[in-house]
C-alpha positions as CSV (number, residue, x, y, z in Angstrom):
1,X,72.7,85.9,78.8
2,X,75.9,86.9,80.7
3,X,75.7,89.1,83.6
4,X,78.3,91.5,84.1
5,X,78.6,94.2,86.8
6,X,76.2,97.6,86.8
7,X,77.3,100.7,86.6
8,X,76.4,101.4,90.6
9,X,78.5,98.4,91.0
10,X,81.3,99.9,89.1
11,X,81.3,103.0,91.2
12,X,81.2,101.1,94.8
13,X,84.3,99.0,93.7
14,X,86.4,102.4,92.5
15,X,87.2,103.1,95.9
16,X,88.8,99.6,95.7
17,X,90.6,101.4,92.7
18,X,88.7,99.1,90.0
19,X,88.5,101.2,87.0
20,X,89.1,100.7,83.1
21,X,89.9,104.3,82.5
22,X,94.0,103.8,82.9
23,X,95.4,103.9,79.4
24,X,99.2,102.9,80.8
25,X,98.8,99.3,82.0
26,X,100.3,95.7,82.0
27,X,98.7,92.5,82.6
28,X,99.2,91.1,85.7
29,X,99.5,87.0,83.6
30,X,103.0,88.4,82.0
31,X,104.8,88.0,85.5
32,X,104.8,84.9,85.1
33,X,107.0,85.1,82.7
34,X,110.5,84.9,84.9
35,X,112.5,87.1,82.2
36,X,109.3,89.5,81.9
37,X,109.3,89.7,85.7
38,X,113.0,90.4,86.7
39,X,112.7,93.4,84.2
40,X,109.5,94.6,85.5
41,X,110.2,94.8,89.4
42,X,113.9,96.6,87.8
43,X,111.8,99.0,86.3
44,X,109.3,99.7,89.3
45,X,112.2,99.8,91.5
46,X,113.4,102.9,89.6
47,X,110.3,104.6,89.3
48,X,108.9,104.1,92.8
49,X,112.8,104.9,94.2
50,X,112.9,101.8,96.1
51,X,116.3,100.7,96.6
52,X,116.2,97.3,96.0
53,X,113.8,94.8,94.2
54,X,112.8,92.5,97.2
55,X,111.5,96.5,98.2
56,X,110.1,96.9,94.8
57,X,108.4,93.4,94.7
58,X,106.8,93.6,98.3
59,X,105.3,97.0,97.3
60,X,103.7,95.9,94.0
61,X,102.3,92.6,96.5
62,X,100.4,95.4,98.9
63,X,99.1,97.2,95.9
64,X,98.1,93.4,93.9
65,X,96.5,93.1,97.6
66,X,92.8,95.4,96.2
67,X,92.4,92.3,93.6
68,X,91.6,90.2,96.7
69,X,89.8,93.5,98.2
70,X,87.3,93.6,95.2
71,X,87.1,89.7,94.9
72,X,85.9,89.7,98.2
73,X,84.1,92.6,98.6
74,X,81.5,91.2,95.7
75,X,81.3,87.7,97.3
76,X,80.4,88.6,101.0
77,X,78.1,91.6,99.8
78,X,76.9,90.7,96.3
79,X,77.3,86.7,95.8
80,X,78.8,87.7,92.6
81,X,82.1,85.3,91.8
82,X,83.9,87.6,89.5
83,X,86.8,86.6,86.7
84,X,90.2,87.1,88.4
85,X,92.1,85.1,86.5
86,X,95.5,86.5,85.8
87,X,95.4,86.8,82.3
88,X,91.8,89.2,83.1
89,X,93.5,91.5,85.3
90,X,95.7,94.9,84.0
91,X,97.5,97.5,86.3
92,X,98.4,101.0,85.9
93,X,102.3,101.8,85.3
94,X,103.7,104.2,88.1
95,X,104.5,108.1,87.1
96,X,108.2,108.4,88.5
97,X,108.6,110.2,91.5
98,X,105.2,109.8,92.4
99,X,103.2,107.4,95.3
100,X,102.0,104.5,92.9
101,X,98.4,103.7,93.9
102,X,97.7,101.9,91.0
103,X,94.3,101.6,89.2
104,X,92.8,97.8,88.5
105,X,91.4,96.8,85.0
106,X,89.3,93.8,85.1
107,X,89.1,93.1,81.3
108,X,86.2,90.8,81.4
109,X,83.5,92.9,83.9
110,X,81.0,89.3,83.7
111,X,80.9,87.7,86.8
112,X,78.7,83.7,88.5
113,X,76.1,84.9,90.6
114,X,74.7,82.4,93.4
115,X,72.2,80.6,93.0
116,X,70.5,79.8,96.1
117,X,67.8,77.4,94.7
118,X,70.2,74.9,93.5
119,X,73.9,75.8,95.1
120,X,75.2,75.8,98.4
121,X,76.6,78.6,99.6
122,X,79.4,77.2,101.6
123,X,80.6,75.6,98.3
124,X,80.1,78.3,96.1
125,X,81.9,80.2,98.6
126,X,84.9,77.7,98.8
127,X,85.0,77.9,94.7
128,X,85.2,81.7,95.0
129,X,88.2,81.3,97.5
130,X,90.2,78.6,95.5
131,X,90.0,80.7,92.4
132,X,91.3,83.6,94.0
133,X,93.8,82.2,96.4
134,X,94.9,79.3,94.7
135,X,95.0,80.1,91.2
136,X,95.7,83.2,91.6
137,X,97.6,85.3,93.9
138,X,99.7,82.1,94.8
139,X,101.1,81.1,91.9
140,X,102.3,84.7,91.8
141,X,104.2,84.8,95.2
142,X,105.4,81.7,94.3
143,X,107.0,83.3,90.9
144,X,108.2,86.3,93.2
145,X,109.5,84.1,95.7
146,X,111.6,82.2,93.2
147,X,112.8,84.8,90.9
148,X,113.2,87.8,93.1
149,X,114.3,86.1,96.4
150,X,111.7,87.9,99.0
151,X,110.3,86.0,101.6
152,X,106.9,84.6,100.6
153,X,105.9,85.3,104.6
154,X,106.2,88.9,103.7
155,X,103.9,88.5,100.4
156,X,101.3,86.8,102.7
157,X,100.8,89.5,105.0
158,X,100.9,92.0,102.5
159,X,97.6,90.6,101.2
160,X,96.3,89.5,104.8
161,X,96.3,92.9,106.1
162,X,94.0,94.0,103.7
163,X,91.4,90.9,104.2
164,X,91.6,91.7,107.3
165,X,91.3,95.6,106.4
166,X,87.7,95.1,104.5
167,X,86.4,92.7,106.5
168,X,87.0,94.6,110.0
169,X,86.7,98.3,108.9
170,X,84.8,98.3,105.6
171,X,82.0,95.5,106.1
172,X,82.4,96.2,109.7
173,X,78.3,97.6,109.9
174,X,77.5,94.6,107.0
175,X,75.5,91.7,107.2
176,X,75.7,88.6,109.0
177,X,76.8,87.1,106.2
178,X,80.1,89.2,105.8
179,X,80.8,88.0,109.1
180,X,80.7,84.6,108.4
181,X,82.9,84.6,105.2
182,X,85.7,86.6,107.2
183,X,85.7,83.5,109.5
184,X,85.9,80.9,107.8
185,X,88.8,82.4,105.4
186,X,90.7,82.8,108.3
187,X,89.1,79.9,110.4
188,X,87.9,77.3,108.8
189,X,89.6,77.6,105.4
190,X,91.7,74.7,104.6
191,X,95.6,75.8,103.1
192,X,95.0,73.6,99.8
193,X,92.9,76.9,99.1
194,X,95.4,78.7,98.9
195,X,98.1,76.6,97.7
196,X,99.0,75.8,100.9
197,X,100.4,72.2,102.2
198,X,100.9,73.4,105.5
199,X,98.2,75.5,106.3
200,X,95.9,78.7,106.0
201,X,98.3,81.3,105.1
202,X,96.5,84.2,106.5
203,X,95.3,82.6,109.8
204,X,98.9,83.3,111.1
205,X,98.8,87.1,110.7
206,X,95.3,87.2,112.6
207,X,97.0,88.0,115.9
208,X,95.6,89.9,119.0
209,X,95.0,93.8,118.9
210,X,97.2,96.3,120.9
211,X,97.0,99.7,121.8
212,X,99.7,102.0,120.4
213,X,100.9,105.2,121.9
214,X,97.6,107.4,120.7
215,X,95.4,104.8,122.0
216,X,94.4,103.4,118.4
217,X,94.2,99.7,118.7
218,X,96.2,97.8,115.6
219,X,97.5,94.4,114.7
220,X,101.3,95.1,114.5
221,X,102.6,93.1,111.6
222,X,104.6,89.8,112.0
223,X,106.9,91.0,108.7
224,X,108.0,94.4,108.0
225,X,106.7,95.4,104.3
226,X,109.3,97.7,103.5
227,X,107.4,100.6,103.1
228,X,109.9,102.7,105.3
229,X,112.7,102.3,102.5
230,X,111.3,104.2,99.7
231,X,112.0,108.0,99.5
232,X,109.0,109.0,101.1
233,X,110.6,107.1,104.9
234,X,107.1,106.4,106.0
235,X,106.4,103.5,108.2
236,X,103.0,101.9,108.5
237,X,101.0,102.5,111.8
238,X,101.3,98.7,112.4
239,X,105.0,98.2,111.4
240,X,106.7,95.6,113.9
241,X,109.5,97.9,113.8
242,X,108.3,100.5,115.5
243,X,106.9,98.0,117.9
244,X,109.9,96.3,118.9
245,X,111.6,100.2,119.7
246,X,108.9,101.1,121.4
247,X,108.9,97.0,123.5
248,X,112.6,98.6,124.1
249,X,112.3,102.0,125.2
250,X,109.7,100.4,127.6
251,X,112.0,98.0,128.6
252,X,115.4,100.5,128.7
253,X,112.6,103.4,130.6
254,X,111.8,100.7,133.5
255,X,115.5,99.2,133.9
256,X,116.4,102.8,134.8
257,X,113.4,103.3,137.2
């Protein structure tokens, strides 16, 4: 018998934007394709308005990002490994002129449920991580890295920050055992995981907390994502950017003092 997820289970992971309702989609397995892929971040780049494709390509990596946000999310709270394999995953074509928040097909729903009698955990949960990582969203950076020219550093912390985004805000009140998975994907995690010869990817990224001027307390990014350069001219509340004029201003207010 093959399990496959419940419909309660399909409703929790909408807000992650996994739905099958989309009728406009691609799958994710034809970027691969380097032709395929030079024409498709062309053709996001016009409808998004992004001016360039390294914009185009790091926006599409920020919204690929809720594939690891659902992957995750059923690990740490359900045990559930689910099919993420390239080929299994379709996305919503953006409307031009409007914010693409794209909807995520999974076409097979089935998914490897823990076993606790006979598995361990701790491997289970490496499995879970090297299918995702490894197999997964790698290969693609790697194909975006090649063919479009953007800095795969960028592509990293576009999908760090929202690790670190379910694992600190969303499973924040969760179980102990959410709490252990966040640290060893950023802790203890070795980089062959995630394609890596020279380390964890996303344990970089996992700096220190600072307050900002309304007293929130963020992780300013290391890499700026872009987001500023479509028409909309919004930067994110952690955009270095913005930290380094404000490190400035500070610097410029106390020099005159």
């Amino acid at each position: 018998m093959v399990n496959t997820l419940t419909e309660k289970e399909l409703q929790i992971l909408k807000k992650y934007r996994l739905n099958s309702e989309s009728i406009h989609t691609f799958n994710v397995y034809q970027l691969m394709d380097e032709i395929y892929l030079k024409e498709f971040i062309s053709k996001i780049a016009e409808m998004i308005g992004a001016p360039s494709e390294k914009v185009a390509a790091s926006i599409f990596m920020k919204r690929f990002a809720f594939v690891a946000v659902i992957s995750l999310f059923a690990m740490s709270v359900w045990n559930k490994k689910l099919n993420v394999e390239l080929n299994m995953i379709e996305m919503e074509w953006p409307e031009k002129g409007e914010n693409w928040i794209p909807i995520i097909n999974l076409k097979d729903l089935s998914f490897e449920e823990l076993n606790q009698n006979c598995q361990s955990r701790s491997f289970w949960r490496q499995e879970v991580i090297k299918d995702l990582f490894l197999k997964n969203i790698s290969p693609l950076i790697a194909m975006f890295e090649k063919t479009i020219g953007i800095s795969k550093t960028i592509l990293w912390e576009n999908i760090a920050v929202y690790v670190f985004w379910l694992y600190e805000m969303e499973l924040k009140e969760n179980h102990q055992q959410a709490i252990d998975d966040f640290h060893y994907i950023i802790f203890e995690a070795d980089g062959s995981l995630f394609g890596s010869h020279i380390g964890n990817p996303l344990r970089k990224y996992y700096g220190k907390k600072s307050f900002v001027d309304n007293g929130a307390e963020l992780r300013i990014r290391k890499t700026c994502c872009y987001n500023y350069l479509l028409n909309s001219m919004k930067r994110c509340k952690t955009c270095p950017c913005i930290s380094r004029k404000m490190e400035a201003k500070s610097l410029k207010k106390h020099f005159i003092e």
